[in-house]
C-alpha positions in Angstrom: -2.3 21.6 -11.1 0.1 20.4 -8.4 0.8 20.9 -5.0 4.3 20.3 -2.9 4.3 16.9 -0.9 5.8 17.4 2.5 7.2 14.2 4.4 6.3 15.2 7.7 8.0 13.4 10.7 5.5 11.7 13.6 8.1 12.3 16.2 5.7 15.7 17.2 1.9 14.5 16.5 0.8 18.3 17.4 3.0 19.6 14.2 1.4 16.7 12.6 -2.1 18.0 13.7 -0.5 21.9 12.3 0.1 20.3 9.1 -2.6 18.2 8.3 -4.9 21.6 9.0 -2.9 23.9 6.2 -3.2 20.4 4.3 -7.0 20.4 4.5 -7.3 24.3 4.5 -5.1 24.5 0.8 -3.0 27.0 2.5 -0.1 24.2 2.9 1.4 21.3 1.2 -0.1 17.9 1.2 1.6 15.6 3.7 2.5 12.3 4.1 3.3 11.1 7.8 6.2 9.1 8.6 8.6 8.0 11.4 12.0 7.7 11.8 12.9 11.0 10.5 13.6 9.6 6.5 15.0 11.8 3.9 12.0 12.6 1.8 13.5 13.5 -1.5 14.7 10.1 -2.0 11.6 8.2 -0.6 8.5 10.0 -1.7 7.4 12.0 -4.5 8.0 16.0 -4.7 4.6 16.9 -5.9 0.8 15.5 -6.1 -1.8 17.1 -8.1 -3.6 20.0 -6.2 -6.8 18.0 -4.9 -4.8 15.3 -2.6 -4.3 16.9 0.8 -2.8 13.2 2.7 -0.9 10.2 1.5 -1.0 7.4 3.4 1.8 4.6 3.0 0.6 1.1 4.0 2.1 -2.4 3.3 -1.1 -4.2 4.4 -0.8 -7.8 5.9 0.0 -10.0 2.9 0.6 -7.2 -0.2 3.6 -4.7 -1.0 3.9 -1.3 0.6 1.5 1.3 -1.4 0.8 4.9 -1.3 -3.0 6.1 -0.9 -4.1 9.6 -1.9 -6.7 10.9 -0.2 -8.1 14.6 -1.2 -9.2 17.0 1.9 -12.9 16.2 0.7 -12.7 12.7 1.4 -10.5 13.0 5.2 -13.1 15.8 5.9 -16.1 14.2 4.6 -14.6 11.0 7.2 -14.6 13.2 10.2 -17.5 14.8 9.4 -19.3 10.7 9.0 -17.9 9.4 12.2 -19.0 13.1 14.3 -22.4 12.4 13.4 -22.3 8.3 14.2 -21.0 9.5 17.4 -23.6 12.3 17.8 -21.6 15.0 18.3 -17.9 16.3 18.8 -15.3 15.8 21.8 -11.9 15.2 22.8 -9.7 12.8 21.2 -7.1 10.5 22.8 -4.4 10.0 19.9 -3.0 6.4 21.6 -2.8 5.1 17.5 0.7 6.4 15.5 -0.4 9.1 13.0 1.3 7.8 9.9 -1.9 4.9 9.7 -4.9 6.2 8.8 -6.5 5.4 12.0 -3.8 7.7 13.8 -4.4 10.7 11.0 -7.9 9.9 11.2 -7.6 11.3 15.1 -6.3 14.0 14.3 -9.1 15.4 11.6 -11.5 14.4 13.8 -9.8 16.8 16.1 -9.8 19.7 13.6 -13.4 19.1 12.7 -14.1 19.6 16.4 -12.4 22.4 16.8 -10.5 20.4 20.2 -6.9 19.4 20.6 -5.9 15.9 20.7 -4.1 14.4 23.6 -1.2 12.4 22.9 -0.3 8.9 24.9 3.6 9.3 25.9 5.6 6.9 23.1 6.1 3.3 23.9 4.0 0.2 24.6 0.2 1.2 25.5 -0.2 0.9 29.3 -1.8 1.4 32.3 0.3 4.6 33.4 0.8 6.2 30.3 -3.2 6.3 29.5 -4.0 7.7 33.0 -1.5 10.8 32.8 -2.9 11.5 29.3 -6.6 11.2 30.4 -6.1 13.0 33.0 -4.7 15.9 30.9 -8.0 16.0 29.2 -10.5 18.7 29.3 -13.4 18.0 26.8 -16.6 16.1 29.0 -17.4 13.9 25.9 -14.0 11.4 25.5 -13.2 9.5 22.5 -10.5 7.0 21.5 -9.5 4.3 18.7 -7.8 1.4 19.3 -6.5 -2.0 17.6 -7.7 -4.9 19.3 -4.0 -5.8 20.8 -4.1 -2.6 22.6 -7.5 -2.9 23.6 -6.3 -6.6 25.1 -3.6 -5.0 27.0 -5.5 -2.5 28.9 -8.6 -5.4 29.3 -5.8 -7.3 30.6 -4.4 -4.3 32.8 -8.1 -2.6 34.1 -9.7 -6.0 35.0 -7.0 -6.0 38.0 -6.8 -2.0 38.3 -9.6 -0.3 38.9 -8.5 3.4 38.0 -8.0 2.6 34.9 -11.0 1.0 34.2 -13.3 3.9 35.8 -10.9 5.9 33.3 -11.9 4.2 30.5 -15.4 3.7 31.3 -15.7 7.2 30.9 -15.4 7.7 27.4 -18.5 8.1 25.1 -17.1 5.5 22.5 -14.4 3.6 21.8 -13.3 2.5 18.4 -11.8 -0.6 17.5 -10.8 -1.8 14.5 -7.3 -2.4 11.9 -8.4 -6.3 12.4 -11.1 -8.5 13.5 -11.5 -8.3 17.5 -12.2 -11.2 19.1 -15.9 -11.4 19.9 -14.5 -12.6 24.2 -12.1 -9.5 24.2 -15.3 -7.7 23.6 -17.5 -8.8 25.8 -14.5 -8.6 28.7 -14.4 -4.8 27.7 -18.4 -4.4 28.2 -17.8 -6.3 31.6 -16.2 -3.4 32.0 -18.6 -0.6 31.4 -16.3 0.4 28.1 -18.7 1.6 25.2 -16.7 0.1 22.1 -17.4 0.5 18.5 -16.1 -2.1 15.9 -15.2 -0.3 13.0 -14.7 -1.7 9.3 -12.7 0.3 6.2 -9.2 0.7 5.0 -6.9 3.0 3.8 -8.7 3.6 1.1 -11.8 4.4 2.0 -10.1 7.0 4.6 -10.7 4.5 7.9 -13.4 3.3 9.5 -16.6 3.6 7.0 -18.7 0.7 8.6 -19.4 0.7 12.5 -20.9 -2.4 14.1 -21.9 -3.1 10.7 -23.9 -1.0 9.4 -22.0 2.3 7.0 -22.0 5.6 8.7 -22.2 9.1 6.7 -23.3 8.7 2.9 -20.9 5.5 2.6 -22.3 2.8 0.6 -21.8 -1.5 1.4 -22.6 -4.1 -1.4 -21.4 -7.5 -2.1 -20.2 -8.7 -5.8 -21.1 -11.8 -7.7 -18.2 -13.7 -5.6 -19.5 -12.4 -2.0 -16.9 -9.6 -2.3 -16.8 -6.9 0.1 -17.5 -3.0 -1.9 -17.5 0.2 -0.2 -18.3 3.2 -2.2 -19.2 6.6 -0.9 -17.4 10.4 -0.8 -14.6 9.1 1.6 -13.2 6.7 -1.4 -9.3 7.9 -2.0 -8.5 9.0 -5.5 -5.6 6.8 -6.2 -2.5 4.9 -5.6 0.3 7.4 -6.3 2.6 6.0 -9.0 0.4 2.7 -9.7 -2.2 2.6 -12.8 -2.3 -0.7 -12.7 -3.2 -1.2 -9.0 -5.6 1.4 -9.1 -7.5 0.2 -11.9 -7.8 -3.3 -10.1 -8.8 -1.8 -6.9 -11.4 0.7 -8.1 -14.5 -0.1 -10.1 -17.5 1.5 -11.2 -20.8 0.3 -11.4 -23.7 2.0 -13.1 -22.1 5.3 -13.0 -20.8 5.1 -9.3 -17.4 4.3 -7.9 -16.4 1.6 -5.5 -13.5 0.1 -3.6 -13.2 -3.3 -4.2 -11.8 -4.7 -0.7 -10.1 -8.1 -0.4 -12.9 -9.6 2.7 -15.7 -11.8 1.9 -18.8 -10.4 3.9 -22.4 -11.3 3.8 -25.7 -8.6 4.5 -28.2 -9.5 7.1 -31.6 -9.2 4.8 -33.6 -8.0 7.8 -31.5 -5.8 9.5 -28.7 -5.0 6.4 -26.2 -5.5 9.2 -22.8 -6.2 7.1 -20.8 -9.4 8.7 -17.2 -9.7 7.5 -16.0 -13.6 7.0 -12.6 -12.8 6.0 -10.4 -12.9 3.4 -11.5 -14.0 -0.1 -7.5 -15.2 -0.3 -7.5 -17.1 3.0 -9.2 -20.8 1.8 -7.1 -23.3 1.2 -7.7 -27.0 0.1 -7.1 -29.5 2.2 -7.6 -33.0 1.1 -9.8 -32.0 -1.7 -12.2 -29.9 0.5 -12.4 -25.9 1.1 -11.7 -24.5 4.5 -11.6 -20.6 5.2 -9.1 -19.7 7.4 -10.2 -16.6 9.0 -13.3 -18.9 10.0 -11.2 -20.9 11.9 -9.1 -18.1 13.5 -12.3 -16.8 15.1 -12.8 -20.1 16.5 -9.6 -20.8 18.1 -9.1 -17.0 19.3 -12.7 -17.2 21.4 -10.9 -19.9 23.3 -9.3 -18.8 27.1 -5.8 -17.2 26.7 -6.0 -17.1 22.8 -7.1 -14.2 21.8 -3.9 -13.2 19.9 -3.8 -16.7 17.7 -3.1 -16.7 14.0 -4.1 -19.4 11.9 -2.3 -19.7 8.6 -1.9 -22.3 5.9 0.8 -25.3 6.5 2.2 -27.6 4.4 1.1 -31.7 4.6 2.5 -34.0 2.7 -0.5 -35.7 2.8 -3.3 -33.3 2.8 -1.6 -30.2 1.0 -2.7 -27.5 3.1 -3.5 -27.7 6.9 -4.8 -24.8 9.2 -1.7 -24.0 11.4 -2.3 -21.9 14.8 0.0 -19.8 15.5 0.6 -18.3 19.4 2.1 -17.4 22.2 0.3 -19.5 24.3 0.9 -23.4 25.0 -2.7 -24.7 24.3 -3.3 -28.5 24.0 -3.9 -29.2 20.6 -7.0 -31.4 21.3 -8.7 -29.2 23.1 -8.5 -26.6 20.4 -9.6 -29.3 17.8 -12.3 -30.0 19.6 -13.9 -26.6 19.7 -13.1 -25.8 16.2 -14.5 -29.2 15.3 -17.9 -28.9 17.0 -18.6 -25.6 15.1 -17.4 -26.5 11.4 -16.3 -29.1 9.3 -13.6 -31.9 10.7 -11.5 -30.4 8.0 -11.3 -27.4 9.3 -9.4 -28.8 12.7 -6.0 -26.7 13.2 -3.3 -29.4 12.0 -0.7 -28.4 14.8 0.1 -25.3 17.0 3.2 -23.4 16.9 4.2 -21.8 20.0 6.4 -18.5 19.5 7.6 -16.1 22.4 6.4 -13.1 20.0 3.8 -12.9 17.3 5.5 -10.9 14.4 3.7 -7.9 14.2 3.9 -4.6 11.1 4.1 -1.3 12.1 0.5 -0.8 12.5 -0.1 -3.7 15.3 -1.4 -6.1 13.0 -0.2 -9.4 12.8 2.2 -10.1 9.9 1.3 -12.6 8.1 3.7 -13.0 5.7 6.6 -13.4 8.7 4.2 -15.8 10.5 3.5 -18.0 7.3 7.7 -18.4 7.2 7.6 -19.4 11.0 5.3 -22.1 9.9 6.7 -22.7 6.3 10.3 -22.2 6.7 
């Protein structure tokens, strides 16, 4: 059986928040959020079977744009996961666009709760625009999920401004996640009194399934032969819409139980069975004959001062093949940065050359685009 597919515009997240509840409850089409107001006969298919209730479209950071299904088991089975890691319900503050799963993941939180979201005014996360939307809240226990580039602005904002940071400070949790946060953005954040949460999951395992590493709900970590990163558990989506082939790749079984293979190398703490996330299995490159892993190197050069936003990606050497490249806003001196990635791993692994941009190419979601920065570095 089958079930309309309605293309439902972000421009109002409350009629987002309406829809995604018939959604859930059956008594409505499943939805698919988007912006821009696109016509959605020629950009999205009529009908899904009857069990998806949300389709999330995401392009990732390196891989071309797909379509996750998610039935209403797995988004309620979500909220229901990250209400009880929390320890109960509360009041939302929706500053995260709904079309990513993080945003839709605010509002079925909400739903589950029985409480309204609040929604920050459109436009770049600051200082004002989070005040007048806390202050419209109600609820005593306050929740929120960021990426780390918003939480870096409002660090950047509260460590100067001290409403906001009382503001803040007041929230029972707040989540962070789409990316690896910088472990100094963190701790500038707890400076602050701000309870954060690092969260870990995808798309397709309906958000956030891992927080601080260890799974929440009834989701399940393991690592494969190749120290591959598998989350199983009842928020796993069904499918990509329209892609056998893709699905197949992406989602195994093993003895009788179905998994999402991700793309991050992790390893499992044996005493605690705390999950740590290296990186991307795709991210080493050979330079000179030996292995570096990029995403190592990243969180080396971004726990430096004043780079917390750095990318390093692969660069062309005549010599050596492949070099780490870091890419930022900021004007650091290359020896410097050398240095501190050098006294923590291999000489190999010492950035090649910086490459100073006035913006970091960013997708939709607020992650870095990697593809774009590779070409800034690769042209």
């Amino acid at each position: 059986m089958t079930r309309p597919l309605a293309v439902v515009d972000t421009a109002d997240p409350l009629a987002c928040l309406a829809a995604l509840r018939d959604a859930l409850e059956g008594v409505g089409p499943a939805v698919l959020f988007r912006g821009g107001g696109v016509n959605p006969v020629h950009t999205a298919p009529l009908e899904v079977e009857k069990r998806i209730a949300l389709v999330v479209e995401t392009s990732g950071t390196t891989g071309r744009p797909k379509r996750v299904a998610l039935s209403a088991d797995a988004v309620l089975a979500s909220a229901a996961a990250t209400e009880s890691a929390l320890e109960g319900p509360g009041q939302w503050l929706l500053a995260l666009p709904v079309q990513y799963i993080a945003g839709s993941n605010v509002l079925a939180r909400s739903l589950a709760a029985g409480s309204e979201p609040v929604v920050v005014a459109p436009g770049r996360l600051s200082r004002d625009r989070v005040l007048a939307a806390i202050a419209a809240m109600e609820h005593p226990r306050r929740f929120t999920a960021l990426v780390p580039a918003q939480l870096g602005r409002l660090v950047d904002e509260a460590e100067a401004d001290d409403d906001l940071r009382r503001a803040l400070g007041g929230f029972e949790r707040i989540l962070v996640g789409g990316q690896a946060t910088p472990a100094p953005l963190i701790e500038r954040a707890t400076a602050l009194g701000w309870r954060l949460t690092r969260t870990y999951g995808s798309s397709e395992t309906c958000g956030g399934v891992v927080y601080d590493g260890r799974p929440i709900g009834q989701a399940e970590v393991r690592l494969s032969a190749d120290g591959r990163i598998e989350l199983g558990g009842p928020t796993l989506a069904e499918y990509y819409l329209g892609d056998p082939e893709r699905t197949a790749a992406a989602f195994v079984e093993h003895d009788g139980q179905r998994w999402y293979r991700t793309d991050d190398a992790g390893e499992i703490d044996e005493q605690t069975g705390v999950l740590r996330v290296l990186g991307r299995l795709d991210d080493t490159i050979v330079t000179g004959g030996l292995k570096v892993r990029l995403g190592d190197v990243e969180r080396m050069v971004r726990e430096q001062p004043g780079l917390a936003d750095a990318v390093v990606v692969a660069g062309h050497h005549p010599e050596w093949g492949e070099v780490p490249v870091v890419v930022t806003t900021q004007r650091p001196e290359l020896d410097t940065v050398r240095r501190a990635v050098g006294a923590r791993l291999a000489p190999e692994a010492r950035p090649d050359r910086i490459v100073t941009v006035d913006a970091l190419p960013l997708l939709p979601s607020g992650k870095p685009d990697r593809l774009a920065i590779s070409r800034l570095v690769n042209p």
